[in-house]
C-alpha positions as a printed Julia matrix, in Angstrom:
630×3 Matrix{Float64}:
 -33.77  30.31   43.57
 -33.6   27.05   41.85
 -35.32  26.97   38.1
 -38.35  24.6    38.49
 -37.99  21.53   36.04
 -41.15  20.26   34.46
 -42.84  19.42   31.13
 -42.23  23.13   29.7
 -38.17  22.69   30.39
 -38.42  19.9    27.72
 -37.65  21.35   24.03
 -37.63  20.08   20.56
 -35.48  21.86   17.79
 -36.81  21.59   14.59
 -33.27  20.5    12.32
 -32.48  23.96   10.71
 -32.85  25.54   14.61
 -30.58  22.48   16.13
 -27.86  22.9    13.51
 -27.69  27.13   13.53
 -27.64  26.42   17.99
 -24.86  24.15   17.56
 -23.34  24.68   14.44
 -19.82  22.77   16.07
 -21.53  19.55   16.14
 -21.9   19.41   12.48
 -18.73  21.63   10.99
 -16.43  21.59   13.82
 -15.02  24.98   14.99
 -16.72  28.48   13.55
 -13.28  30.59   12.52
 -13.2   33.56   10.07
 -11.17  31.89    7.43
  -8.04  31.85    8.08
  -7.2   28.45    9.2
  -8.37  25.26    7.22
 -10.14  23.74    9.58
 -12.66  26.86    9.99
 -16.19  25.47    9.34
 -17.15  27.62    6.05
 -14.64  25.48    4.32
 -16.03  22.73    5.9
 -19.55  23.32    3.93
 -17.8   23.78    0.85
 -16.19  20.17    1.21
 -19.31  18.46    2.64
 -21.35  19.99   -0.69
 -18.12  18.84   -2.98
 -18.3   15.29   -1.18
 -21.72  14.88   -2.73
 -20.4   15.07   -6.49
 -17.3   13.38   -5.7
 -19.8   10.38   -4.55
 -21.17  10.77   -8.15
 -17.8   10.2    -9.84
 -17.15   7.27   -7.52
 -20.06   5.92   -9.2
 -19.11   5.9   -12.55
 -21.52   9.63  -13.15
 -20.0   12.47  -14.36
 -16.14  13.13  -14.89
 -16.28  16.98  -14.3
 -17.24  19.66  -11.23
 -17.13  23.09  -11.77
 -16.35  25.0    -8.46
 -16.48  29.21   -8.46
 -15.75  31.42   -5.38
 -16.42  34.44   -5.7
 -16.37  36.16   -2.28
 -18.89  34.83   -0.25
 -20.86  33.05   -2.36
 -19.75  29.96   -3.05
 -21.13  27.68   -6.23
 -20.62  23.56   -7.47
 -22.05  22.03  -10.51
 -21.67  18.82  -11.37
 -22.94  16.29  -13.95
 -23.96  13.08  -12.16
 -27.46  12.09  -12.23
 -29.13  14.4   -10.55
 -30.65  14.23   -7.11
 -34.12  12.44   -7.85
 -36.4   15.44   -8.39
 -39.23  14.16   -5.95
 -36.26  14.02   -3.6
 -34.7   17.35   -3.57
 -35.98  19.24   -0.57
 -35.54  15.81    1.53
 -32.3   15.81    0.7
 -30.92  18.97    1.45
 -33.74  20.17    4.9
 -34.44  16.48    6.35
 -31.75  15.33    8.3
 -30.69  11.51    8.11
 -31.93  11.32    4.67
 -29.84  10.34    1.75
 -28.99   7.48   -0.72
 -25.8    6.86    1.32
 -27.59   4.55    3.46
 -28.16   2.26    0.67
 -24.96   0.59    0.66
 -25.38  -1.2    -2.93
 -25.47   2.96   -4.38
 -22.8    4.04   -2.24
 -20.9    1.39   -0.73
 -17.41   3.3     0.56
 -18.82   6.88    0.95
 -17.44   9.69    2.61
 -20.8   11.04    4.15
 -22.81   8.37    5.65
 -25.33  10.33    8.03
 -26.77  12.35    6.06
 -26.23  15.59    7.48
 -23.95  17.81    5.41
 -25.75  19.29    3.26
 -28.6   20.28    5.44
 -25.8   21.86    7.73
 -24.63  23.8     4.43
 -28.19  25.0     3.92
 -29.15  25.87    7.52
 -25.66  27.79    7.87
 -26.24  29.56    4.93
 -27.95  33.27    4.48
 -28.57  32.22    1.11
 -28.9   28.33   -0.42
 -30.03  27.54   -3.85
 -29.91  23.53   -5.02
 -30.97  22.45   -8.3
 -31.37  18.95   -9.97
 -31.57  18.15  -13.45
 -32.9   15.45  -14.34
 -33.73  14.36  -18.06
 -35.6   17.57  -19.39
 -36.19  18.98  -16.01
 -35.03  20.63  -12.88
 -36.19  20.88   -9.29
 -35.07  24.4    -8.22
 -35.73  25.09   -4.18
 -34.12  28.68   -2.7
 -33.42  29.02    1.1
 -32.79  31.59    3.6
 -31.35  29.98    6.69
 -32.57  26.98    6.02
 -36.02  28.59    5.53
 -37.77  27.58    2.26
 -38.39  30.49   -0.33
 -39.2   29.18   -3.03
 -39.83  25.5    -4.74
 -40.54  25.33   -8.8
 -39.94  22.9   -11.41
 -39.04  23.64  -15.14
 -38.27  22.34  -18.22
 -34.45  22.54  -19.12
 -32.24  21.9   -21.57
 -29.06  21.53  -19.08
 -27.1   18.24  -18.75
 -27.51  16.41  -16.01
 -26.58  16.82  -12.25
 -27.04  18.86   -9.04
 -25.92  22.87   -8.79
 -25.91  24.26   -5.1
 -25.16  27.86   -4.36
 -24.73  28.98   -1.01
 -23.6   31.89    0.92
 -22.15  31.65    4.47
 -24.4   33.43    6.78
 -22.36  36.16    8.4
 -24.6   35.55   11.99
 -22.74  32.21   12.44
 -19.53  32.79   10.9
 -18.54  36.74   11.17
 -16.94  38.72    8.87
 -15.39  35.62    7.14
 -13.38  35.84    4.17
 -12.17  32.13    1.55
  -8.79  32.05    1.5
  -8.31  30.66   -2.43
  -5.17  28.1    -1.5
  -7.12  26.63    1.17
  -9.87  25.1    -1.24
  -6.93  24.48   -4.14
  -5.54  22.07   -2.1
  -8.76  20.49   -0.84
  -9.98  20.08   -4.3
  -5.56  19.06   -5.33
  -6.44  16.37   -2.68
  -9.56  15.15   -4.69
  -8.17  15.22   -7.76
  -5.46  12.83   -6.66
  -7.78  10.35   -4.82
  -9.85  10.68   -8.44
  -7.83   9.53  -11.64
  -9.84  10.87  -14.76
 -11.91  14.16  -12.44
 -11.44  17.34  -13.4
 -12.44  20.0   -11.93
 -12.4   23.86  -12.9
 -11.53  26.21  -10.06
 -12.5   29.49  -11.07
 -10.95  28.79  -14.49
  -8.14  26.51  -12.98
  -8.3   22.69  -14.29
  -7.03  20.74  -11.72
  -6.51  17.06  -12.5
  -4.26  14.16  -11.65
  -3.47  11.44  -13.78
  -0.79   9.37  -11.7
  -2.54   9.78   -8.14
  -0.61   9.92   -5.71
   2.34   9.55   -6.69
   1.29  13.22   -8.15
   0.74  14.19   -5.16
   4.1   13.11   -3.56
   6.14  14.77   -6.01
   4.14  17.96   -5.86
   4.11  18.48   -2.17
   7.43  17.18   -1.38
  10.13  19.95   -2.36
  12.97  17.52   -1.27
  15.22  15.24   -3.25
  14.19  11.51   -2.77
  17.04   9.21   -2.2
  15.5    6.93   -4.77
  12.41   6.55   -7.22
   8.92   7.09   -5.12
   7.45   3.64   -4.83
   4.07   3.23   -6.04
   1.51   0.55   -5.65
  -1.87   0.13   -5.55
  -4.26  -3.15   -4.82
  -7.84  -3.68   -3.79
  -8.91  -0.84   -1.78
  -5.19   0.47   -1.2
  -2.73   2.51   -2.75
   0.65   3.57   -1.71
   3.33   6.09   -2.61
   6.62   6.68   -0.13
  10.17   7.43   -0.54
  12.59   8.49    1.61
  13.7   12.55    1.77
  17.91  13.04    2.09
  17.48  16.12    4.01
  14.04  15.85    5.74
  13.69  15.2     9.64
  11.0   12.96   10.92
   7.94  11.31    9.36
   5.32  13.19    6.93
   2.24  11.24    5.78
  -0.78  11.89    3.77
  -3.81   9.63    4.89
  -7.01   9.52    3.37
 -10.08   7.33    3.75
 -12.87   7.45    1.13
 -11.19  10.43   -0.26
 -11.11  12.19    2.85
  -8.22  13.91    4.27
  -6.89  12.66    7.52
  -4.7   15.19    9.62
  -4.54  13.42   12.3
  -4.02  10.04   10.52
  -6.15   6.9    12.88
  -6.23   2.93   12.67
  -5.17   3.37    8.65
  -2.02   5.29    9.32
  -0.88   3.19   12.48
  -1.22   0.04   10.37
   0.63   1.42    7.76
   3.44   2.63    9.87
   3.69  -0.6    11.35
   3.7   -2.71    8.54
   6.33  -0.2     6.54
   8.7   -1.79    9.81
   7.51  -5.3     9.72
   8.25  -5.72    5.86
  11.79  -3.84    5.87
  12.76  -5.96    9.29
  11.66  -9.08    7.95
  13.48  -8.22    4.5
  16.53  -7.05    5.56
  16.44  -9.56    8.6
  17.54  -7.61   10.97
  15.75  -6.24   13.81
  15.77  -2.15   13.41
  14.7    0.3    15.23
  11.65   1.59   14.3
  12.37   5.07   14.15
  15.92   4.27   11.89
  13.46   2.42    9.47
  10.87   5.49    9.61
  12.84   8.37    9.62
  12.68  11.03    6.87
   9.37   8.79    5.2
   7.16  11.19    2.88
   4.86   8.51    2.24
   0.54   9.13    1.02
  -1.94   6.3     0.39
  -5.86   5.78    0.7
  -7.85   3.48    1.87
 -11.42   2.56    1.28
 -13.73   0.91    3.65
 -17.34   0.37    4.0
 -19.15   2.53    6.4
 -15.85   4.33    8.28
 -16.38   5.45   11.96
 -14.35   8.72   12.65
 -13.78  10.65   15.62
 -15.75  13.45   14.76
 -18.42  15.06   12.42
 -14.96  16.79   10.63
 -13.79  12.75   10.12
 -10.18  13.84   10.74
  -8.91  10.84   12.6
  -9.84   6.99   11.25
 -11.77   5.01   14.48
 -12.57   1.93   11.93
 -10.77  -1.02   13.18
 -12.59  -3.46   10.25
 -12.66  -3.31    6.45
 -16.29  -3.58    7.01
 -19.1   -4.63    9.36
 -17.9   -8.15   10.5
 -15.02  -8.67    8.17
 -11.25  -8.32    7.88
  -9.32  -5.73   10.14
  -7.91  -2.41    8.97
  -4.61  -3.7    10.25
  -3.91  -6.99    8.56
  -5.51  -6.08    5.43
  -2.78  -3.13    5.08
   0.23  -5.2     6.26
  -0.74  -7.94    3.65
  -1.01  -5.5     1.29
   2.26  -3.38    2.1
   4.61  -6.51    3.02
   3.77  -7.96   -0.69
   4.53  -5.37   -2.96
   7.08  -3.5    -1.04
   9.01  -6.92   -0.55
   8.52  -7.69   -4.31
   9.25  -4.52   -5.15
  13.06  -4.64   -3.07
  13.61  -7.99   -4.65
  13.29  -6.67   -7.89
  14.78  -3.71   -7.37
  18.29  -4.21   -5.65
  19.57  -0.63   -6.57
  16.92   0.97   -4.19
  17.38  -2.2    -1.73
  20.47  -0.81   -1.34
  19.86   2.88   -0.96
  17.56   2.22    1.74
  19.42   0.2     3.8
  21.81   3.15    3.56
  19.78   5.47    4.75
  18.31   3.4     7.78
  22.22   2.54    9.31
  22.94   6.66    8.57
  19.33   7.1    10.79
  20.97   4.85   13.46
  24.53   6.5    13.4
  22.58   9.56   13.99
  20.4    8.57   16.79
  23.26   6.84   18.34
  25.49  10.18   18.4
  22.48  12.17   19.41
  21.81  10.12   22.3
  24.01  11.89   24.87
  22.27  15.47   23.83
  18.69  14.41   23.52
  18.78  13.23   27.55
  20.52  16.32   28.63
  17.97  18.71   26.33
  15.05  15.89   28.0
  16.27  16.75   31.97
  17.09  20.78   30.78
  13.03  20.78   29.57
  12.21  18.36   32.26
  13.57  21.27   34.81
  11.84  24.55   32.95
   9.11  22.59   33.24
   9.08  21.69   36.46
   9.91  25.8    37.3
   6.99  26.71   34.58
   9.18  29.47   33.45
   8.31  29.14   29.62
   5.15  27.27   29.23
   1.46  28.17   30.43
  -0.22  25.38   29.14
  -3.71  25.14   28.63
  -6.19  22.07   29.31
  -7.17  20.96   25.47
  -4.38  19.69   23.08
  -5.17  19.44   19.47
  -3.91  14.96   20.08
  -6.8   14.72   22.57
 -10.67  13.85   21.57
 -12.14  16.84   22.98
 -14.57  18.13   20.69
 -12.41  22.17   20.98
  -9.29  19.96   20.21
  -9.07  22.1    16.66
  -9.31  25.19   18.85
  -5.91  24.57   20.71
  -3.45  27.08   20.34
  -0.12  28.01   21.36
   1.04  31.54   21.51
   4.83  31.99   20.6
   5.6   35.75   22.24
   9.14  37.44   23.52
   8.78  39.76   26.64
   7.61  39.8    29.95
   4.82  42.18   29.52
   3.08  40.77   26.74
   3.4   36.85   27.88
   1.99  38.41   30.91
  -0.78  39.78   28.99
  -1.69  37.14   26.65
  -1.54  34.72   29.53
  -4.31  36.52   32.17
  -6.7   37.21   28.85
  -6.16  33.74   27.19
  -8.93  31.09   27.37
  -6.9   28.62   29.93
  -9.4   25.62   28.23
  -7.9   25.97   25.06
  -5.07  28.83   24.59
  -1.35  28.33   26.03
   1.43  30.42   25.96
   5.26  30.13   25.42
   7.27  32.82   26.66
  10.52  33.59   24.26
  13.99  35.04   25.93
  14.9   37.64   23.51
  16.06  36.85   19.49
  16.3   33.0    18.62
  18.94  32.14   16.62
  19.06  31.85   12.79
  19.14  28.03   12.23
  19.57  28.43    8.57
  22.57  25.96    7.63
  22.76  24.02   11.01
  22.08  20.44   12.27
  18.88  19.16   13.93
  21.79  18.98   16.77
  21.21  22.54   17.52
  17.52  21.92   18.34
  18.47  19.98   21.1
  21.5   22.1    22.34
  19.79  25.11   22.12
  18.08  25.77   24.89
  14.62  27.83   23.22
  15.05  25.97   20.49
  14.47  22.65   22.59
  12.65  23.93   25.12
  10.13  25.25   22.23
  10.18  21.53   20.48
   9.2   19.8    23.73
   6.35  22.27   24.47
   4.81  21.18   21.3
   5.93  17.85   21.77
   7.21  17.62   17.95
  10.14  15.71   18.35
   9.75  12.33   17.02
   6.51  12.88   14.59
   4.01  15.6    14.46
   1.23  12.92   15.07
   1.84  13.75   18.88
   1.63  17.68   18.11
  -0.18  19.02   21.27
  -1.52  22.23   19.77
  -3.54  22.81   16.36
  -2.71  26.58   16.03
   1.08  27.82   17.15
   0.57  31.41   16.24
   3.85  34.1    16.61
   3.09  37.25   18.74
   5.39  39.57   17.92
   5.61  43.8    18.18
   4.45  45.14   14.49
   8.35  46.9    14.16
  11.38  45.46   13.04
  12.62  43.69   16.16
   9.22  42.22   16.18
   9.38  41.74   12.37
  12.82  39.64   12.86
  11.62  37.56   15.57
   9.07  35.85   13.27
  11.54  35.39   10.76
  14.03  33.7    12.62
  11.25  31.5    14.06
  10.04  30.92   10.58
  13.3   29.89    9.94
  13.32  27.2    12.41
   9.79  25.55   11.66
  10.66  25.82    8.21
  13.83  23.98    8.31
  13.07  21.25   10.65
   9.36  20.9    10.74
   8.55  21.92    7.43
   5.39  19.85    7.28
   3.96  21.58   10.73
   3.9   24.86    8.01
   2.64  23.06    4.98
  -0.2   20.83    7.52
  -1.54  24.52    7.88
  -0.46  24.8    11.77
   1.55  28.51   11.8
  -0.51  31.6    11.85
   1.14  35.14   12.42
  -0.95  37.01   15.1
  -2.35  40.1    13.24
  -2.14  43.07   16.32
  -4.1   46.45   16.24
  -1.69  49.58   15.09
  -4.29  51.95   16.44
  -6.75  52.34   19.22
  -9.88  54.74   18.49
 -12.32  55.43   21.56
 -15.02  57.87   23.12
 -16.69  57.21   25.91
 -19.39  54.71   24.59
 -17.0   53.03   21.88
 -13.44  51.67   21.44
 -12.31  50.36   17.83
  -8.99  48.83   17.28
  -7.3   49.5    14.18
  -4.82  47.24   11.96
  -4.33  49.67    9.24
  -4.25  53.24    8.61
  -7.55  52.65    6.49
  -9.5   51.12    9.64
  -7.84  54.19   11.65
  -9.35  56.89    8.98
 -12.89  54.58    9.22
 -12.95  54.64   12.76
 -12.35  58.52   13.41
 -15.21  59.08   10.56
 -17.41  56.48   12.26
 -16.71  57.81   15.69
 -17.21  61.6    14.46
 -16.01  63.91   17.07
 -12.44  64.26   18.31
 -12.32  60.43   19.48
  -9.21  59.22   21.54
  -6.43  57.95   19.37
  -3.46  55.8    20.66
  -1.1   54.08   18.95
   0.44  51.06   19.94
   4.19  50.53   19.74
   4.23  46.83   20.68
   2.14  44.25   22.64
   3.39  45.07   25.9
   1.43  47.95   25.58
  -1.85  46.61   25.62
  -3.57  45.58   28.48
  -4.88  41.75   29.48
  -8.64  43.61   29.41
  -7.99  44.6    25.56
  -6.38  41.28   25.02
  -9.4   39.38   25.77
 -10.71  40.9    22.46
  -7.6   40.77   20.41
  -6.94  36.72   20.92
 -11.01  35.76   21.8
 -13.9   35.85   18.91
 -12.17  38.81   17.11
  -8.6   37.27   17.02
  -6.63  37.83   13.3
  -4.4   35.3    12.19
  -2.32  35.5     9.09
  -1.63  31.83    8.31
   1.52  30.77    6.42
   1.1   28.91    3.13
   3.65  27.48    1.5
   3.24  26.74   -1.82
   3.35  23.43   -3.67
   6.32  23.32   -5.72
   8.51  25.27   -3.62
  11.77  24.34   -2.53
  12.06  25.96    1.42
  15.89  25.5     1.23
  16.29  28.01   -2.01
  13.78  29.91    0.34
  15.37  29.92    3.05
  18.79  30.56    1.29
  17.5   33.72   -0.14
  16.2   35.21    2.86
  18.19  33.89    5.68
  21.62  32.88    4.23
  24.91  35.18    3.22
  23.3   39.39    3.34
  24.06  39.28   -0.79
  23.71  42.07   -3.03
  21.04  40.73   -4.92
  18.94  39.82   -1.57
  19.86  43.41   -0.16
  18.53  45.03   -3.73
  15.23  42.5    -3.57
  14.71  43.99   -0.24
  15.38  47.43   -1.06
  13.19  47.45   -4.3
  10.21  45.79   -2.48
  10.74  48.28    0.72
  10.77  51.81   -0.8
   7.3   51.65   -2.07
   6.28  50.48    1.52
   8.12  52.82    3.61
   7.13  55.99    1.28
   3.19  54.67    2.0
   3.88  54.34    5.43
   5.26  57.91    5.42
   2.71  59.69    3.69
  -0.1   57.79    6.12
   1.65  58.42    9.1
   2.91  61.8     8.39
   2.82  62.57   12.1
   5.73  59.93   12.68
   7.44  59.45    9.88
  11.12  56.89    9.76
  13.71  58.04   10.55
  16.91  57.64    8.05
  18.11  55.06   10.59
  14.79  53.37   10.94
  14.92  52.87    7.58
  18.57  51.58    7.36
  18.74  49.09   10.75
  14.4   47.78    8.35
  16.48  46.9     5.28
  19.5   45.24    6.63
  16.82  43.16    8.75
């Protein structure tokens, strides 16, 4: 029967009701945490954005941020929202002061719709002006109003919001405390002369970013980072002796920009046009870009992104009707990095070096990159390796942040995972047993090595990660030691050749159930012994209890659970400051005794818990053994 269509089919959502419906068109994807693109971080940057506008604006050098679980708070001392403004401003959408483009000329937030999204995604929302004497105080339940008062104060100036993430929207969501360091690392760079207090952390920059470069960048630089800044522009690169590929930092009005736009393509180009037209000769781009770790910001009026997240630059003009993104970075760039060679013959030199040792390279890798090309070209042809999905994380599909590839060894669970993905947005790569340890080899062996290339094409990683295909690559391994190996050595090789794929926030570890705990009206699956005692109290009875020994084990029916809604990623975080190759050295080099004693110190503890829990199958002595020498 076909649904009649007439004036009652026509509906208007009032804004709080439009937001909570679709809660992606304002925040992007939901997600319980665990990547940095989930969407409660995304209210906790749209609320910071706000203050950081203040600071812009010559008001207030100081934000106080506190986390403390779910509730999330941010004070700052600007002026104050005007006080016969307040509940306008955070429960009427398209109003702001950011449309007045002589108060906020090269904001971040231009439509005026993140912090009503904040406050209609929020079980709890408290904002509150101060203003000269007195404050505006309105409380909110899901974008509800509670309460509206004003009071005489004796606080300094500015707007405090407090908000909780409502656990309808989000699920049981949990802040992951490195996430929202590096967001707020990221402002404080963009910001000379902010501070702000993290929970007790001060975090502040007073070199920009050329902080930032040396902080994030655990590699040697062949020569002194170059730093420059003019107009609405500033620059910081050198080039990496070890590093493969291209990493960049782009930011537009102080916003981060994964996925880089007309900004990072200008810049790129005119980093090739300068050095060509210095050096006069007529290099390859990729010899004159190769091993770049390069960040700089730009700052234009009224930028047009690709979506509400503004992850990707779609400006292609300084402003309405004036001079293009393009030209005004390669004027920019091809001055002072041409001044900067002239006066500085010693680096000159260095970097010529390194772009004829770039060519040498390509030139002897040529032969195995076009047999590792027709070797992928042929797997993919057969499909052995790759299910691919529809959505890729380089398209501009608005799920593009939900692409993900599963990394998995063994028929049965690649067989799994692939009938219970989502085939819109979830691919899967099927491993052939143990990769092997890359730890001390050549980018050569990426190519001859058939996973190892076959794995690098899939995610289509080879000459920058600006054409990465998938947002999440998350390992699916068995919870035991084989299983425990295989992410290591895979860690390994992301970690020595695409190091920034792990520190962009890309690799996840899939968290998979130990337990299963079932009657007949209720099946709970279990990642800890904890959840296992839980679910047999919760289930009362004599519930069923199986335990899984690895993923091939569990069917494509209980997989639609395990990788859908309720999916568990671990994500990998690499700290700032750390250098991968000591890492990596330590871990995966020569078995020596003081690695074997590290392991066996930090391993007893574990493996007499995991003992007393599991009583009913405890290690055996050579369980233990073949764990440690892993």
């Amino acid at each position: 029967m076909q649904a009649e269509y007439n004036e009652q089919s026509i509906k208007s959502l009032d804004w709080k009701d439009h937001i909570r419906t679709r809660p992606g068109m304002y925040i992007g994807k939901l997600g319980e945490g665990s990547s940095k693109d989930d969407g409660i971080y995304v209210l906790v940057k749209e609320t910071i954005d706000n203050s950081i506008d203040e600071f812009v604006m010559g008001h207030g050098k100081k934000i106080d941020i506190k986390v403390e679980g779910t509730r999330v708070s941010i004070r700052d001392y600007g002026r104050g929202i005007p006080l016969g403004k307040v509940l306008e401003c955070v429960s009427k959408i398209n109003t702001g002061a950011k449309y007045d483009s002589q108060a906020f000329k090269k904001s971040v937030g231009l439509n005026g719709v993140g912090t009503k999204a904040v406050n209609a995604l929020s079980e709890e929302f408290i904002v509150k002006s101060v203003r000269e004497g007195q404050a505006k105080v309105i409380e909110y339940k899901k974008g509800e109003l509670i309460s509206e008062e004003l009071i005489e104060t004796t606080e300094r100036n500015g707007t405090f919001v407090q908000f909780v993430p409502d656990k309808e929207i989000f699920g049981n969501y949990r802040y992951i405390s490195e996430y929202i360091e590096k967001l707020l690392w990221n402002y404080a760079y963009l910001n000379k002369g902010l501070t702000l207090n993290f929970n007790g952390q001060l975090i502040r920059s007073e070199n920009g970013l050329l902080d930032l470069l040396q902080d994030q960048v655990d590699e040697e630089f062949i020569f002194p980072i170059i730093h420059f800044s003019e107009g609405d522009f500033e620059c910081a690169f050198s080039y990496c002796s070890r590093k493969y590929g291209e990493d960049y930092h782009s930011f537009v009005n102080g916003q981060y920009t994964p996925q880089g736009g007309t900004h990072q393509a200008a810049f790129r180009e005119a980093i090739v046009k300068t050095i060509r037209e210095f050096y006069k000769k007529d290099f390859e781009p990729s010899d004159i870009r190769g091993s770049i770790a390069s960040a700089f910001s730009i700052k234009i009026q009224e930028p047009v992104f690709e979506s509400q997240t503004k992850t990707k630059l779609g400006s292609q003009h300084m402003s309405p009707n004036g001079q293009t993104v393009r030209n005004y970075v390669t004027d920019i760039v091809k001055r002072n990095l041409d001044n900067y060679l002239h006066r500085h013959p010693e680096t000159a030199d260095l970097l010529l070096q390194k772009i004829q040792l770039n060519e040498r390279e390509r030139k002897e890798m040529a032969g195995i990159k076009k047999k590792a090309r027709e070797t992928a070209k042929r797997a993919s042809l057969h499909n052995k390796k790759l299910r691919d999905c529809k959505v890729h994380y380089n398209s501009k599909h608005d799920d593009r942040l939900e692409s993900t590839l599963f990394i998995t060894e063994g028929d049965s669970a690649s067989g799994s995972i692939t009938k219970a993905r989502n085939v819109r947005t979830q691919a899967v790569f099927s491993l052939k047993g143990k990769p092997l340890n890359s730890f001390g080899l050549s980018k050569k062996i990426v190519y001859e090595n058939e996973e190892f290339n076959l794995l690098q094409t899939a995610l289509n990683i080879e000459d920058s990660l600006e054409n990465l295909r998938y947002n999440n690559i998350v390992i699916a391994t068995d919870a035991d030691v084989d299983g425990m190996h295989i992410r290591m050595l895979l860690l390994t090789f992301f970690l020595k050749f695409f190091p920034e794929l792990v520190k962009k926030g890309h690799l996840y570890i899939l968290q998979t159930p130990l337990y299963r705990v079932r009657n007949r009206q209720t099946t709970l699956y279990c990642y800890s012994e904890p959840e296992r005692r839980e679910a047999i109290e919760k289930l009362k009875g004599k519930p069923e209890i199986t335990r899984f020994k690895g993923l091939g084990e569990i069917s494509p029916d209980e997989f639609v659970h395990l990788i859908g809604k309720d999916i568990r990623l671990e994500p990998i975080i690499l700290k700032d400051n750390v250098s991968t190759d000591k890492t990596l050295k330590f871990y995966m080099g020569k078995n020596t005794p003081q690695r074997q004693d590290f392991i066996i110190d930090n391993l007893r503890f574990e493996l007499d818990v995991i003992e007393k829990n599991q009583s009913e199958m405890p290690l055996s002595p050579e369980e233990k053994v073949n764990f440690v020498n892993t």
